[in-house]
C-alpha positions as CSV (number, residue, x, y, z in Angstrom):
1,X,96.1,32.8,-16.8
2,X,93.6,33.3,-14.1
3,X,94.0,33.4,-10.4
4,X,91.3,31.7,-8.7
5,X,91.5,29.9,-5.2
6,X,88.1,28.7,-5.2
7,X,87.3,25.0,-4.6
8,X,84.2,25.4,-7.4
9,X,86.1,26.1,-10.5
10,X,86.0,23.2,-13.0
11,X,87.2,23.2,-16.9
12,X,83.6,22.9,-17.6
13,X,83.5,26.8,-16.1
14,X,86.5,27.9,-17.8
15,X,86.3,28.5,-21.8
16,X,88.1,26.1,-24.1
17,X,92.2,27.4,-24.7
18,X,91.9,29.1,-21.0
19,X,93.9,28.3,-17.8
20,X,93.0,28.7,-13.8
21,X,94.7,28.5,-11.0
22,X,92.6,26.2,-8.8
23,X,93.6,25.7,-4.8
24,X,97.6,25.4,-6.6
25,X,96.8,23.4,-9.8
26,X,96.6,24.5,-13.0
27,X,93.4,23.6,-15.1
28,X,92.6,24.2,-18.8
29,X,89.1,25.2,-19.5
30,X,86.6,23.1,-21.6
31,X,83.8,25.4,-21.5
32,X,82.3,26.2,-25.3
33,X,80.2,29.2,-25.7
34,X,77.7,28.7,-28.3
35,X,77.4,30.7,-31.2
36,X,73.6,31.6,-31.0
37,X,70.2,29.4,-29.9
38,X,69.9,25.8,-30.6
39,X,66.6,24.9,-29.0
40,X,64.2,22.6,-31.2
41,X,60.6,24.0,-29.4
42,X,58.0,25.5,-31.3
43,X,55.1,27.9,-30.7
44,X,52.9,24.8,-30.2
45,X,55.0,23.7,-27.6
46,X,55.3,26.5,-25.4
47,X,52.7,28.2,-23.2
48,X,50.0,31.1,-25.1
49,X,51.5,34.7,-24.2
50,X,55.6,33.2,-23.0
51,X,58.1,33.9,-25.5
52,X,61.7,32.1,-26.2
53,X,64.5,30.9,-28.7
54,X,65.0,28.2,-30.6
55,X,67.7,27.1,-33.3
56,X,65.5,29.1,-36.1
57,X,65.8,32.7,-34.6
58,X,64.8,34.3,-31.1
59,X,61.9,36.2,-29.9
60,X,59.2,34.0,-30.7
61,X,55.8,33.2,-28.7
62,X,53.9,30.6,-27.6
63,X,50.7,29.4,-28.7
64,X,49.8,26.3,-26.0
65,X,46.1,26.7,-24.5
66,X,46.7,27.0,-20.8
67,X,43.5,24.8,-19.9
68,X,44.4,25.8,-16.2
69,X,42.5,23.5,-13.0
70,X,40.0,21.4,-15.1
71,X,37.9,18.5,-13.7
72,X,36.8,15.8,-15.3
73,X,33.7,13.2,-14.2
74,X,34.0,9.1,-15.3
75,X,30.9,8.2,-17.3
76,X,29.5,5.5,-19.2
77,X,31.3,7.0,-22.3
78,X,34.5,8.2,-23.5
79,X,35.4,12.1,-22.4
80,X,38.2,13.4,-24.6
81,X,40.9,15.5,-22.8
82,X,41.9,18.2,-25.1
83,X,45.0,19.3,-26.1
84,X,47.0,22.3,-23.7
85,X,48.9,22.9,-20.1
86,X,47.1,21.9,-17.0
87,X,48.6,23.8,-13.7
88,X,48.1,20.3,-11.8
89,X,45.2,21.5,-9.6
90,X,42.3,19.9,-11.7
91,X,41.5,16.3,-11.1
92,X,38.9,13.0,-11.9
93,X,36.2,13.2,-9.3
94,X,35.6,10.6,-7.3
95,X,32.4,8.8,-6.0
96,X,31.8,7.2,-2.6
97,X,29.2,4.9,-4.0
98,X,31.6,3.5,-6.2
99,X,32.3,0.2,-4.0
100,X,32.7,-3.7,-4.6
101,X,29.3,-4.2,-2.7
102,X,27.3,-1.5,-5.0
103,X,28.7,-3.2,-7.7
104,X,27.3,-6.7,-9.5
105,X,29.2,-9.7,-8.0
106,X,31.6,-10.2,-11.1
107,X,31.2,-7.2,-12.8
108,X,34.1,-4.8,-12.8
109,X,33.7,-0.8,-12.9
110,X,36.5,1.7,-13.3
111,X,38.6,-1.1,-11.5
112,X,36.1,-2.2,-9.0
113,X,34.9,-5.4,-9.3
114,X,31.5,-5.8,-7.3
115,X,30.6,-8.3,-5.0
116,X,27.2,-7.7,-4.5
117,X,25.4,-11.0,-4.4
118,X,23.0,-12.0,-8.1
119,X,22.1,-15.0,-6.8
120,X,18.3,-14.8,-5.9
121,X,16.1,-17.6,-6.5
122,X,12.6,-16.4,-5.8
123,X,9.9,-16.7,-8.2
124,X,6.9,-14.1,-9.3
125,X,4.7,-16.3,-6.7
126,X,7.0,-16.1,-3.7
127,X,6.9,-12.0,-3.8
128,X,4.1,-10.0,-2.5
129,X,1.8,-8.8,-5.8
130,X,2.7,-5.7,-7.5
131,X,6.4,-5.3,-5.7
132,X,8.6,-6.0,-8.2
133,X,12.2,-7.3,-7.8
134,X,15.3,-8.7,-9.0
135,X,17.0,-12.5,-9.4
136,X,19.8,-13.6,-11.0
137,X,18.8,-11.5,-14.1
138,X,18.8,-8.2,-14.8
139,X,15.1,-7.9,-15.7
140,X,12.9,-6.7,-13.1
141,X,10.3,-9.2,-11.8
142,X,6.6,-8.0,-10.0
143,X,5.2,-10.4,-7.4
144,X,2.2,-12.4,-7.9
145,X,2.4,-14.3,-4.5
146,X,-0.3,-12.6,-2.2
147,X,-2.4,-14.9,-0.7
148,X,-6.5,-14.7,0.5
149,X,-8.5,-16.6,3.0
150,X,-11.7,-17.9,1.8
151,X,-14.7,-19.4,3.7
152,X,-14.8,-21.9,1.1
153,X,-11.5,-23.9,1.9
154,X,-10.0,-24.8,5.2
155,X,-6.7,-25.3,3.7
156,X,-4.2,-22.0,4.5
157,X,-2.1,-21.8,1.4
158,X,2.0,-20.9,2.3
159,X,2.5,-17.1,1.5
160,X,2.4,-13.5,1.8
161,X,-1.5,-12.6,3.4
162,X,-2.5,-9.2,3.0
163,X,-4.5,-7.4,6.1
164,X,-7.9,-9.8,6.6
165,X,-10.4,-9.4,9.3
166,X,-11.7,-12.9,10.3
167,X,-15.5,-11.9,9.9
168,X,-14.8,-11.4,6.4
169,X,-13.9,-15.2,5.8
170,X,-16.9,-16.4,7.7
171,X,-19.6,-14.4,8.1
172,X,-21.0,-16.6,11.0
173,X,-17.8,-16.0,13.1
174,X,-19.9,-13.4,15.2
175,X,-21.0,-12.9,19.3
176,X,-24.4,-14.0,18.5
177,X,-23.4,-17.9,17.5
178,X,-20.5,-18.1,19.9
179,X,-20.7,-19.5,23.5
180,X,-21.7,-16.6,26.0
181,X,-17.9,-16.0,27.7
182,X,-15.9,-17.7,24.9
183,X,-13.6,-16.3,22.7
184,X,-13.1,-17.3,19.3
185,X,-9.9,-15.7,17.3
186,X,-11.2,-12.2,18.8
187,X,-15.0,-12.5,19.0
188,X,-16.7,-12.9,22.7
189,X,-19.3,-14.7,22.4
190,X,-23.0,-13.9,23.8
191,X,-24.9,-16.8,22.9
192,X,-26.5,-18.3,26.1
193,X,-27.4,-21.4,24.5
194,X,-31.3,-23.3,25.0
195,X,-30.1,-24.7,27.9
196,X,-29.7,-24.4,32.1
197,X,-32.9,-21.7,31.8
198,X,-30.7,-19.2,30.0
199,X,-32.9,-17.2,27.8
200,X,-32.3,-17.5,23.9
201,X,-34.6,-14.1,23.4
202,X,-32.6,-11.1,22.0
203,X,-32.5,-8.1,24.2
204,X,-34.8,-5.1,23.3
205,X,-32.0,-2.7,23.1
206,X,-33.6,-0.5,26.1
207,X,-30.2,0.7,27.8
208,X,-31.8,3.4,30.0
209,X,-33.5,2.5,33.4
210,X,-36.4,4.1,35.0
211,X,-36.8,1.5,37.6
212,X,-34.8,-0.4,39.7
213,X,-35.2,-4.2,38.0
214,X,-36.7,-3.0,34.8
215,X,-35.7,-3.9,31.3
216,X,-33.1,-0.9,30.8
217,X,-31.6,-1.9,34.6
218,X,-31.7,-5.7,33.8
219,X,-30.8,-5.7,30.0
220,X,-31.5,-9.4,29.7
221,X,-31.6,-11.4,26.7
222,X,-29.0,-12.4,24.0
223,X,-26.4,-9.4,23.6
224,X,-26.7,-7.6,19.9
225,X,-24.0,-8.5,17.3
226,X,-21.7,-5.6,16.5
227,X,-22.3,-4.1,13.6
228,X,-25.8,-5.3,13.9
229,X,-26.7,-5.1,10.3
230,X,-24.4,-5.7,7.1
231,X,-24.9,-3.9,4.0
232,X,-24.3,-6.4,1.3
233,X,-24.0,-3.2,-1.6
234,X,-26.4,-5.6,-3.7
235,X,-29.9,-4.2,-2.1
236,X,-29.8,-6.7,0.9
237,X,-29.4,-6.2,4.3
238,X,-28.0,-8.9,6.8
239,X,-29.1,-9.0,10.4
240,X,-26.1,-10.3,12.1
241,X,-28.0,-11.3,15.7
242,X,-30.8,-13.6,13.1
243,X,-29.0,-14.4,9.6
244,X,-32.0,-13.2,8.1
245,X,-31.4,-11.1,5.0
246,X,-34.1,-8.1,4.5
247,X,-34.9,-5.9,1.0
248,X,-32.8,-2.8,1.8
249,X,-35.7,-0.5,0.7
250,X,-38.5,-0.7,3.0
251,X,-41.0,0.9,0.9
252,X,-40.8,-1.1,-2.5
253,X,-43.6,-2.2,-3.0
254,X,-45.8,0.8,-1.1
255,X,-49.1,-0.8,0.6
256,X,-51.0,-4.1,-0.4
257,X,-54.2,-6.0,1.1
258,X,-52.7,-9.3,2.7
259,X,-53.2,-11.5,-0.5
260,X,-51.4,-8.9,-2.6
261,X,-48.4,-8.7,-0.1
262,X,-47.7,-12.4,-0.1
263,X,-47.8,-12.6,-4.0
264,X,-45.2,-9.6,-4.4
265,X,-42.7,-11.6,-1.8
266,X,-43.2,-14.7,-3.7
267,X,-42.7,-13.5,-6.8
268,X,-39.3,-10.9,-6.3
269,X,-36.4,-11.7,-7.7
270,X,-32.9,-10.1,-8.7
271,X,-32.6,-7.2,-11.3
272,X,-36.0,-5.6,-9.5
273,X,-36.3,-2.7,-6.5
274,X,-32.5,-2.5,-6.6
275,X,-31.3,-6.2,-6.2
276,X,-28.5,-8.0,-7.5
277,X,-27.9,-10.4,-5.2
278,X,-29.1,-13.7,-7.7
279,X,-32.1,-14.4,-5.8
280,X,-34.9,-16.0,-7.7
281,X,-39.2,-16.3,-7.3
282,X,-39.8,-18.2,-4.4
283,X,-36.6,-17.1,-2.3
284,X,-38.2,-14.2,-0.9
285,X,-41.8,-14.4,1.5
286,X,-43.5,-12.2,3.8
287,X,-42.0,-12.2,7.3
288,X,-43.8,-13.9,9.7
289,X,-44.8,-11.7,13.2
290,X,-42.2,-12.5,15.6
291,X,-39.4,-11.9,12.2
292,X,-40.4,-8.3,12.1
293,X,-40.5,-8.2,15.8
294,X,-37.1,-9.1,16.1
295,X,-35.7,-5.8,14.2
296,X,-37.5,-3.6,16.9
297,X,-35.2,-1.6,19.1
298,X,-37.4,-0.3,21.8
299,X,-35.0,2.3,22.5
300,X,-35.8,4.1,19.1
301,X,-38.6,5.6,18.0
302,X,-40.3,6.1,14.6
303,X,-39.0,4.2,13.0
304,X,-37.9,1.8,15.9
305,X,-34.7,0.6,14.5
306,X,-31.0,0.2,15.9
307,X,-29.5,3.2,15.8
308,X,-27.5,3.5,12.3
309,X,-29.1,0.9,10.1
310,X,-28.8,0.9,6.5
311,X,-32.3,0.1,5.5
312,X,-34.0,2.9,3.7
313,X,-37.5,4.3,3.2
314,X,-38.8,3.1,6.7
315,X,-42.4,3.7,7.2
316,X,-43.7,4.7,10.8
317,X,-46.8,3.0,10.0
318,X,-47.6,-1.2,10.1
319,X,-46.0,-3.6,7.9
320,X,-48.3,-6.8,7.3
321,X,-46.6,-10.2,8.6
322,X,-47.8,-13.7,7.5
323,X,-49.2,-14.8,10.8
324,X,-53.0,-15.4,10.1
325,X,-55.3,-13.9,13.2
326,X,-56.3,-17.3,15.0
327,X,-59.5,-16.7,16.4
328,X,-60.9,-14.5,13.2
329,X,-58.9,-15.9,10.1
330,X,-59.9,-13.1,8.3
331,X,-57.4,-11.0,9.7
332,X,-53.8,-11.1,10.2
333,X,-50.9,-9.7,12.3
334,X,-49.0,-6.8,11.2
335,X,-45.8,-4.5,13.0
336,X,-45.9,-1.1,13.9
337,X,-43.0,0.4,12.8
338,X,-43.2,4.0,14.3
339,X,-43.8,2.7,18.1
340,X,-43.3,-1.4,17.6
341,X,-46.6,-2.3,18.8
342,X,-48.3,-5.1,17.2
343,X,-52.5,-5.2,15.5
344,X,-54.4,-7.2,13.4
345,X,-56.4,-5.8,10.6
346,X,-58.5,-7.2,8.0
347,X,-56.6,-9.1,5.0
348,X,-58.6,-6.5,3.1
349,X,-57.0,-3.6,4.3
350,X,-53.7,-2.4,3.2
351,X,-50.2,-2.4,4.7
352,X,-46.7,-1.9,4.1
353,X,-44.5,-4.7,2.9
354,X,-40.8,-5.9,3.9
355,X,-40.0,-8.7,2.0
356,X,-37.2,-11.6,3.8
357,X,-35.5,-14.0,2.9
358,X,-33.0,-16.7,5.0
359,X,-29.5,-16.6,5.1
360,X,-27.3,-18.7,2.7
């Protein structure tokens, strides 16, 4: 018999066949003592290095990997999570981009079923060209849809326009053809008309004065185009102020007698002295006086051209014209290109020539 007056005792803490006094009852103990270990775990089961009983015999160790505080990252394939103990610390990493509207509208990922929109309708031709996008497919599209303004059609097609400077659709949108004052999608005009006295000559480009009511003081006459001249890259030149086109090479043909000049004018054509602008025999001539008078800046000297032109092989010396010498027919007019004064000389004698041609 044992004395107890503790409150705690049960018969599940006494042995089986033993009695307690417990707070002034008696209780009989229920409490088997086992004989030896009657675990079922094996080595597999229990962590690598910790040892323990089972019903087979004590003292034996484990042999479970302890994979410890392992992460693991979703991808597009399956990871396999080997066997072993984890200490709880490891976990699937996230990833803040992983969100309905990153997502396809319908398409579910880890969960997450996206709602961003795959409903586009726009076509190769409503896109800028070369910037390539997406519809309601998953094939990536490339624009075709940029749009060019031509001189040859009034009609301004819907669409994407890249970058365009006005003189490149029309040539003729420049000062010189526009009303003196007016102002025409960016150009002033200079153009004084033939009218109310107003002088239609060009100015002689004289800018410095040396005389109170001289040319440089007055500048009068019909304000230059800017750019002036226009390199057409095919062995033309375009003077903006006149329209006409001039052979870029100012030397092509070297000197000629009169007769000889007109004939190699006449006769020029593209695929010679660097053209390859389509012209054919009889679109080219000899300028006539007052034609190679009007490239003359009198501000310049030898040669007396604007300031930048892209003519090449100017001669400071006279260039014939096809103005015939009234009162001694034998002789005709020719430009003098290193000062800009103007002689006549026997057809005879030889010159320089600078073939022209009109605008078109």
């Amino acid at each position: 018999m044992v004395n107890t007056s503790s409150g705690d005792a049960t018969a599940g803490n006494i042995l089986t066949g033993k009695k307690a006094w417990v707070d002034g009852s008696e209780v009989t103990g229920s409490l088997t003592c086992p004989s030896g270990p009657t675990g079922n775990a094996v080595v597999g089961d229990v962590l690598s290095g910790k040892t323990f009983s089972n019903s087979g015999g004590a003292g034996l160790t484990g042999t479970m990997t302890n994979q410890g505080a392992t992460d693991y990252t979703p991808g597009i394939s399956d990871q396999t999570i080997t066997a072993g103990y984890y200490n709880g610390s490891g976990h699937v990493v996230g990833d803040a981009d992983l969100s309905a509207g990153n997502i396809k509208a319908g398409t579910e990922i880890f969960s997450v079923t996206g709602t961003f929109p795959n409903d586009g309708t726009a076509t190769t031709d409503d896109v800028k060209t070369d910037s390539t996008f997406y519809t309601d497919s998953a094939v990536k599209l490339t624009g075709t849809g940029t749009k060019t303004l031509s001189s040859a059609n009034d009609t301004v097609s819907a669409g994407y326009y890249e970058a365009t400077t006005l003189s490149a659709v029309d040539a003729d949108l420049a000062a010189a053809n526009i009303k003196k004052g007016a102002d025409i999608f960016g150009k002033v005009g200079t153009y004084e008309g033939t009218g109310g006295g107003s002088a239609t000559i060009a100015k002689t480009g004289q800018t410095t004065s040396y005389a109170t009511g001289d040319d440089g003081d007055l500048q009068k006459g019909v304000a230059w185009p800017n750019p002036r001249f226009t390199d057409n890259s095919n062995g033309t030149v375009t003077d903006n102020l006149t329209g006409l086109i001039w052979l870029q090479n100012a030397n092509a043909f070297g000197t000629r007698d009169w007769a000889t000049a007109l004939t190699d004018c006449n006769t020029l054509n593209s695929g010679e002295h660097g053209l390859t602008d389509g012209s054919k025999e009889g679109d080219w001539r000899l300028p006539n006086v007052k034609e190679l008078l009007s490239l003359i800046d009198w501000s310049q000297s030898s040669p007396v051209l604007p300031s930048g032109h892209p003519f090449t092989s100017v001669q400071s010396s006279g260039y014939w014209s096809s103005t015939t010498y009234e009162s001694n027919t034998y002789y005709a007019w020719y430009v003098y290109m290193g000062y800009g004064g103007v002689g006549r000389d026997n057809k005879d004698g030889n010159h320089s020539v600078w073939p022209v041609r009109s605008g078109n």
